[in-house]
C-alpha positions as CSV (number, residue, x, y, z in Angstrom):
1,X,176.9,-103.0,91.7
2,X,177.3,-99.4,92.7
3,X,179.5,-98.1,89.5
4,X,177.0,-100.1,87.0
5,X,174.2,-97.8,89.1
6,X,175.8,-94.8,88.4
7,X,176.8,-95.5,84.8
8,X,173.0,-96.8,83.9
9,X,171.5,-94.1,85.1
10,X,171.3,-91.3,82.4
11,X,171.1,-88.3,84.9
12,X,174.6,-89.2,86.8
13,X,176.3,-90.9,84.0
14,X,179.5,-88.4,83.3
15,X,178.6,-86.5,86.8
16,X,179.4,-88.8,89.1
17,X,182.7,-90.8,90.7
18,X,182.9,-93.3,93.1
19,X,185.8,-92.6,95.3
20,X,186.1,-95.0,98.2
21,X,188.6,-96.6,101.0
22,X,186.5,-99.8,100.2
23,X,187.3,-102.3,98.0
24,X,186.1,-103.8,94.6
25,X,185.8,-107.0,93.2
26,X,186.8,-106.1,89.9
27,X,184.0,-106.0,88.0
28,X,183.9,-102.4,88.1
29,X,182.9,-99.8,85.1
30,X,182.8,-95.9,84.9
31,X,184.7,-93.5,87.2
32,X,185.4,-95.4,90.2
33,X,188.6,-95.0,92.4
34,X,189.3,-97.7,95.0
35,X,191.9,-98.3,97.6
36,X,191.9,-94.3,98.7
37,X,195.0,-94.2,101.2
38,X,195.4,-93.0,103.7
39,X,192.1,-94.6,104.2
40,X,188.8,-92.5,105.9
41,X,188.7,-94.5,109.2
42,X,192.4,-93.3,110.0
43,X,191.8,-89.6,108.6
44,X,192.3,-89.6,105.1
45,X,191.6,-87.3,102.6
46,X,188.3,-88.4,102.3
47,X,187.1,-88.5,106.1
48,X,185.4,-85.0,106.0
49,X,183.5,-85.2,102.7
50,X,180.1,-85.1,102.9
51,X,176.5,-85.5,100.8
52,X,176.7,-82.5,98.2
53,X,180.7,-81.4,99.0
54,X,182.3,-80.8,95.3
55,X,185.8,-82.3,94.8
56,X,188.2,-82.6,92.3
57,X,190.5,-85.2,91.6
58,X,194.0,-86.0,89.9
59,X,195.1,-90.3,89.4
60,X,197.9,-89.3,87.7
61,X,199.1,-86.7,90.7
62,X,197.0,-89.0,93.3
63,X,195.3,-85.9,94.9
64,X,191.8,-85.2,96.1
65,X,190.8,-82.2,97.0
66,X,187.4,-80.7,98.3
67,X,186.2,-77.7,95.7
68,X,182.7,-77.0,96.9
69,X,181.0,-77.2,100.6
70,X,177.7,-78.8,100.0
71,X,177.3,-77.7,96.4
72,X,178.6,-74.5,96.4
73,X,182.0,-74.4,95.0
74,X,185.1,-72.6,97.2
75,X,188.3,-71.6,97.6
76,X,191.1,-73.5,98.8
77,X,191.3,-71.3,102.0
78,X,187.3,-72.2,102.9
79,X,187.7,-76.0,102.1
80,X,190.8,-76.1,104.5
81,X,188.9,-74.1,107.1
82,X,185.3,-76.2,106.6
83,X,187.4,-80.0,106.8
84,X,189.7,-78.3,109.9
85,X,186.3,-77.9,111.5
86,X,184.7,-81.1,110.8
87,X,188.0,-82.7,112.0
88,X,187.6,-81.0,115.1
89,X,184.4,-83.3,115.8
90,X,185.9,-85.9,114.4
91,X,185.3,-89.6,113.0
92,X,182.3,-91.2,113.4
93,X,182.5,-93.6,116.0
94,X,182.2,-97.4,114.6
95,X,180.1,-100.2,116.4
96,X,181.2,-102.7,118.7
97,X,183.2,-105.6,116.8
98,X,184.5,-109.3,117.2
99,X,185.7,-112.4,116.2
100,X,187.5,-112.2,112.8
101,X,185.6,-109.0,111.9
102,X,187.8,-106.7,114.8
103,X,190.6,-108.8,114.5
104,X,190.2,-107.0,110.8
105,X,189.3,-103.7,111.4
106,X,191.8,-103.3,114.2
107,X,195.0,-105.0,112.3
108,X,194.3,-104.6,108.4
109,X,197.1,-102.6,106.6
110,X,195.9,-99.9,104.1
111,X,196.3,-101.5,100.4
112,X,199.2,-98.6,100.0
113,X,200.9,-101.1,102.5
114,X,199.6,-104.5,100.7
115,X,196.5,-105.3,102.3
116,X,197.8,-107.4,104.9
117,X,197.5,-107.7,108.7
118,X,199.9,-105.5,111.1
């Protein structure tokens, strides 16, 4: 229900894009881009972002790129340099898993690959 959020709510409407390495049911409306590969757990181009970052992004040349470090927009030489350094501390580290849940996470193929299990 995240994208019918952001396209009910007048002040976002038109601002706002949901760009994530999750998936959606379907049932999806306004600007929302799913399957993002390479996915965030494995570094992707969406691993650094954070709350307030400003980015700018192409479907038709699938690119995503950071324009802004926490709402002040940049140039192409600070966003490389600002993403370098959050790399450095790298991702966050996830919670213990088991059963059919880590047998997921640890094997799941990135939907560029179809989705399946390694």
């Amino acid at each position: 229900m995240t994208t019918e959020a952001i396209v009910c709510d007048e002040r976002i409407n038109g601002s706002v894009a949901l760009i994530t390495d999750g998936r959606f049911s379907g049932a999806t409306r306004g600007a929302a881009i799913g399957h993002v590969s390479p996915e965030a757990a494995a570094g992707g181009p969406i691993a650094f972002l954070e709350d307030g970052d400003l980015i700018s992004y192409s479907v038709e040349n699938r690119t995503i790129n950071m324009t802004g470090i926490h709402g002040v927009p940049c140039t192409v030489e600070e966003a490389t340099a600002e993403l370098a350094k959050r790399a450095e501390k790298g991702i966050l580290p996830r919670e213990k898993r088991k059963g059919f849940y880590k047998l997921y996470t640890d094997h799941a193929l990135s939907a560029m690959k179809g989705a399946g299990l390694e």
